[in-house]
C-alpha positions, -999 to 999 in steps of 0.1 A, spaced: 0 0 0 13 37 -11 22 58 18 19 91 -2 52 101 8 78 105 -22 107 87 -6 135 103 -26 121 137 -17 130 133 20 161 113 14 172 149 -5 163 169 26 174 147 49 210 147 31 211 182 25 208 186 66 231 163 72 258 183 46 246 215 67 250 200 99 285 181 88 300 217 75 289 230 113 297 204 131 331 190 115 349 194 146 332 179 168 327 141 170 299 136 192 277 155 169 289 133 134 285 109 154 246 115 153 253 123 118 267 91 111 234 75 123 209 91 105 232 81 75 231 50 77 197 46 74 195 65 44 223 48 29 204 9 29 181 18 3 211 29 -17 203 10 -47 165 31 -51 180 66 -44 184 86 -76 212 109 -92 208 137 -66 207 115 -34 239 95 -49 255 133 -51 247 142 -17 260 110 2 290 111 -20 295 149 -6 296 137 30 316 108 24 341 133 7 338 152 34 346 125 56 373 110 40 396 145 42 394 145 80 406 104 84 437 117 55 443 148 72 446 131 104 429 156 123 409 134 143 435 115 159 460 133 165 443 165 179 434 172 218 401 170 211 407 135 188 424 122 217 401 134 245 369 117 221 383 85 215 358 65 234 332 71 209 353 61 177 342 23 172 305 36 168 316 67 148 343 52 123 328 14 116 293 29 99 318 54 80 339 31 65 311 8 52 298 39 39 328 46 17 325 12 5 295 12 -6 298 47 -26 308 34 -61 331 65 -63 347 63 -33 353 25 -33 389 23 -48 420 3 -37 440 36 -24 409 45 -2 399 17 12 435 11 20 443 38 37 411 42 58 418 6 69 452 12 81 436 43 103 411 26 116 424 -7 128 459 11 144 433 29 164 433 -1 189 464 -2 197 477 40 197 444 44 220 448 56 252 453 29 278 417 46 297 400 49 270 373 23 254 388 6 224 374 -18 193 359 -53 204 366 -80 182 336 -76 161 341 -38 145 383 -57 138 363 -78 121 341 -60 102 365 -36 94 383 -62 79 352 -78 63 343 -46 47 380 -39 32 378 -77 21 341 -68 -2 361 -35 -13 387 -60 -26 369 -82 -44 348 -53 -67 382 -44 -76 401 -49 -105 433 -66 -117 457 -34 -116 437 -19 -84 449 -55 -67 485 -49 -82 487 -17 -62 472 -26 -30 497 -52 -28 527 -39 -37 520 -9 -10 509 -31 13 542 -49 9 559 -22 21 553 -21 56 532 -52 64 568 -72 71 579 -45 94 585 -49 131 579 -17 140 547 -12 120 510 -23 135 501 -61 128 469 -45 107 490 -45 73 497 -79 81 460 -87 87 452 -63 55 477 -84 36 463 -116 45 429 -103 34 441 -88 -2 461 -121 -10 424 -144 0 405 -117 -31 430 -124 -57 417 -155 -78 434 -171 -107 415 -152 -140 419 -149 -175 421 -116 -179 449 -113 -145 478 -88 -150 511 -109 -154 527 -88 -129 497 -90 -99 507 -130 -104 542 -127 -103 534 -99 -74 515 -126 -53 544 -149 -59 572 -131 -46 550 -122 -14 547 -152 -3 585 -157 -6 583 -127 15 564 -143 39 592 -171 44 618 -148 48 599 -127 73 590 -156 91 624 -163 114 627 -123 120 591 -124 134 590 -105 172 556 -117 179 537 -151 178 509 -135 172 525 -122 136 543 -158 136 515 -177 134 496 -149 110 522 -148 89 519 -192 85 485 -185 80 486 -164 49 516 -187 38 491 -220 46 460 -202 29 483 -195 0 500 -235 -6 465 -244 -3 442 -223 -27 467 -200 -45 483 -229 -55 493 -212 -93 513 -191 -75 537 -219 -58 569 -229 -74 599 -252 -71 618 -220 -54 587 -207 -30 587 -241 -15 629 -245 -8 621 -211 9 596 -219 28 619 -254 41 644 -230 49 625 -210 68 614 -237 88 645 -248 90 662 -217 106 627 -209 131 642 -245 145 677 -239 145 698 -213 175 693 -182 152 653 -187 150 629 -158 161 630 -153 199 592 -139 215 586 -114 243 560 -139 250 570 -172 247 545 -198 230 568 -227 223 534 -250 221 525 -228 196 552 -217 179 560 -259 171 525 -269 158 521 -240 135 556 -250 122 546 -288 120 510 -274 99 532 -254 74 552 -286 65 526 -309 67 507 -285 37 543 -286 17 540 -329 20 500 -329 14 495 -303 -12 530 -297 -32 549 -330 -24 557 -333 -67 575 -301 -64 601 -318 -37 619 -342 -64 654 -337 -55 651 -320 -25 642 -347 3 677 -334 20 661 -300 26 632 -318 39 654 -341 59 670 -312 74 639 -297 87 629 -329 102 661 -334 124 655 -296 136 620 -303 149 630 -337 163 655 -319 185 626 -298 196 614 -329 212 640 -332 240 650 -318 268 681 -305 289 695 -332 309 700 -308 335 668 -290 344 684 -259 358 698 -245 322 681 -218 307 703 -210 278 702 -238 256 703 -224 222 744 -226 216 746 -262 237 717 -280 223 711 -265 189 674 -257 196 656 -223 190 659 -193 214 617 -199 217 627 -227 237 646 -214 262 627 -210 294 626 -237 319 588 -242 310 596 -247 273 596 -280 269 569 -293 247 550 -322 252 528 -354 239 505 -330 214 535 -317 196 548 -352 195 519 -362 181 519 -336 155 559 -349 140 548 -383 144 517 -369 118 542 -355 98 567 -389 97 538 -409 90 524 -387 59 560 -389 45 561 -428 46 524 -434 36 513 -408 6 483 -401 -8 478 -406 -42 468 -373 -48 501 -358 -30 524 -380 -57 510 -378 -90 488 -352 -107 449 -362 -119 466 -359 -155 489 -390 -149 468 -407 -130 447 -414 -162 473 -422 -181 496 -449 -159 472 -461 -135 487 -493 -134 521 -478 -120 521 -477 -83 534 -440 -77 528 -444 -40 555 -473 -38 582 -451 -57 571 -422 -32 581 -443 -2 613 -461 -16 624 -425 -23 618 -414 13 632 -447 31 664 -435 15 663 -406 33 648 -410 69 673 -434 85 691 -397 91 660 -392 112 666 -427 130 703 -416 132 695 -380 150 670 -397 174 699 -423 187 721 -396 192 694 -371 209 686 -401 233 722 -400 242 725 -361 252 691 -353 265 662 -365 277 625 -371 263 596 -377 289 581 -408 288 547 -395 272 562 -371 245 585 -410 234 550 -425 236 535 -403 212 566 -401 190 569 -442 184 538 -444 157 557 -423 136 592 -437 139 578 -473 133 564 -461 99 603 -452 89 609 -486 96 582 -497 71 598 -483 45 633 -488 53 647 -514 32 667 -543 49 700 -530 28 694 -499 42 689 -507 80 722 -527 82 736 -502 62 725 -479 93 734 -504 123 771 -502 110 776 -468 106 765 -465 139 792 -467 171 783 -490 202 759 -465 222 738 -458 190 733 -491 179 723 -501 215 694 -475 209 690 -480 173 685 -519 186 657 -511 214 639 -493 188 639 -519 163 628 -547 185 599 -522 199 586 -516 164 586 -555 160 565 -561 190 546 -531 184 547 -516 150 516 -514 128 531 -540 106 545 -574 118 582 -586 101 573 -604 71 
């Protein structure tokens, strides 16, 4: 039923009071902050609202815009002193300028994200920051803002975000911002060559950034993009992103690895043990000829395993080779990351078909057994793994429950160890060794998934 009221006539007088009340009022945030909420109900009907109305909420958002770039609002006495009220004033805002076809551009959206989500942390101590949810949709709102964009609008975002989302010293929001740019940027047609090969020398980025992290709260967001990247910007791996992202494994295990203010070693070992499990599940091909790197990496979190012999050392880094993450006396990690390299030992000897040949030769030769080559190939390598755990056993100490949850793993080397290779093994190994080496063998015959045929 008709109301008799012409709708787009009050959304114009409506708007021009708001522009009369924003060019008063500038200055003072309580009162845009009423502003801001009459504007947003006139802004969800945007798609009915005719030339003039678009005009008039483009104004305000211009308006709006000048003061974030200016930076008048927080970094004044008065920006300061009005803080509190922010979350409700700036979240409407920004959705507004995403929603203004005009005003929706990379550089824009960019920069007002940077503004808003820094706010939380250059707020006063007293004063009543962002929950969760405005971080969020913040983030959600830059994320839609992404996505209408184009090809060479992506190209730029990322290349400025690139310059300060791997800084120390800089907020974790370009980070976050970076993470949500990389998620928009999909494998098309009609892609800029240099936006792919952009996306693929940020996420080499991302490994070398990874050891130099200060916090684990960028640590582990920085393995997220990487993960979210191996897994569904897959075009964008090659042969060289994956030997640097094994190196940078390898050094976050090794005496030079990142050191936190906050120590999460729990953490800090599982979110290593998920990035290489997504190299082994998702880009295994691209490891032909480099099973040593992986090798390597393997030995360095195995020596995460164990602990000092004598509890009162602190410093372990140049006595132990393990990470400066590990060590506090309350470092030591226990039967869940154990459980999470015996994963990774076990995906290594047991592959999936789909991690060792592509759907292409799987049509083709599917009576070759590519799984069986996959674990002949690897049962050359792992007896170094065998090796480093005999001579761990003989420096440190491992707790009875983090060996417990270890032991599925280290019987699947043995079912693909060869016998050539095992006695090959037992000799190279000195009296103490093989005594170990021994012990293990005979557990994994008593105990091992598989029985000695």
């Amino acid at each position: 039923m008709s109301t008799g009221v012409d709708m787009n006539l009050l959304r114009h007088q409506c708007l021009r009071s708001l522009i009369r009340l924003l060019g008063e009022w500038e200055e003072n945030l309580l009162a845009l902050d009423r502003i801001l909420d009459a504007m947003t109900v006139i802004l969800d009907p945007w798609g009915e609202m005719d030339d003039g109305a678009r005009s008039a909420m483009e104004r305000i958002a211009s308006l709006l815009m000048m003061r974030w770039k200016n930076g008048t609002w927080n970094q004044g006495s008065e920006g300061l002193r009005m803080l509190p009220i922010w979350p409700s004033l700036v979240v409407p805002t920004y959705k507004l300028t995403a929603t203004i076809p005009n005003f929706r551009d990379s550089s824009n959206m960019q920069t007002l994200a940077f503004s808003l989500l820094d706010l939380d942390i250059m707020r006063d101590p007293g004063a009543v920051g962002f929950t969760s949810a405005w971080r969020r949709s913040i983030l959600s709102t830059f994320k839609q803002s992404m996505q209408s964009s184009d090809g060479q609008e992506k190209l730029n975002t990322l290349s400025e975000l690139g310059l300060t989302a791997f800084d120390n010293e800089a907020s974790i929001s370009r980070l976050q911002l970076l993470g949500v740019l990389v998620a928009t940027i999909d494998d098309t047609g009609n892609m800029p060559i240099e936006l792919r090969r952009k996306l693929s020398n940020t996420f080499v980025k991302l490994c070398d950034y990874l050891p130099g992290a200060n916090l684990v709260s960028r640590f582990s967001l920085t393995i997220n993009i990487m993960e979210m990247m191996m897994r569904k910007k897959s075009w964008v791996i090659t042969q060289w992103s994956i030997d640097n992202a094994l190196q940078s494994i390898a050094i976050c295990c090794s005496p030079t690895g990142p050191k936190f203010e906050t120590p999460s070693s729990g953490s800090v070992f599982l979110d290593l043990t998920r990035l290489l499990g997504n190299i082994l599940a998702v880009h295994r091909q691209k490891l032909g000829g480099r099973f040593h790197l992986v090798i390597l990496v393997m030995q360095g979190l195995l020596r995460c395993l164990f602990a000092p012999l004598n509890r009162g050392i602190v410093r372990l880094s140049n006595t132990t080779g393990r990470p400066p993450w590990l060590e506090s006396k309350s470092a030591n990690l226990g039967a869940e990351e154990a459980g999470a390299y015996s994963k990774l030992l076990t995906t290594l000897c047991d592959p999936t078909v789909s991690s060792v040949t592509s759907s292409r030769n799987r049509l083709k030769n599917e009576l070759s057994d590519e799984t069986k080559k996959a674990k002949a190939i690897v049962g050359q390598y792992l007896p170094y793994v065998l090796m480093e755990y005999t001579q761990c056993q003989l420096r440190f100490r491992m707790p009875p429950e983090v060996k417990a949850a270890l032991m599925p793993g280290l019987h699947a080397v043995f079912d693909v160890m060869a016998q050539d290779t095992m006695r090959t093994l037992n000799a190279a190994m000195d009296s103490s060794n093989r005594a170990i080496f021994k012990d293990l063998y005979n557990d994994y015959r008593r105990f091992g998934k598989w029985k000695e045929k």
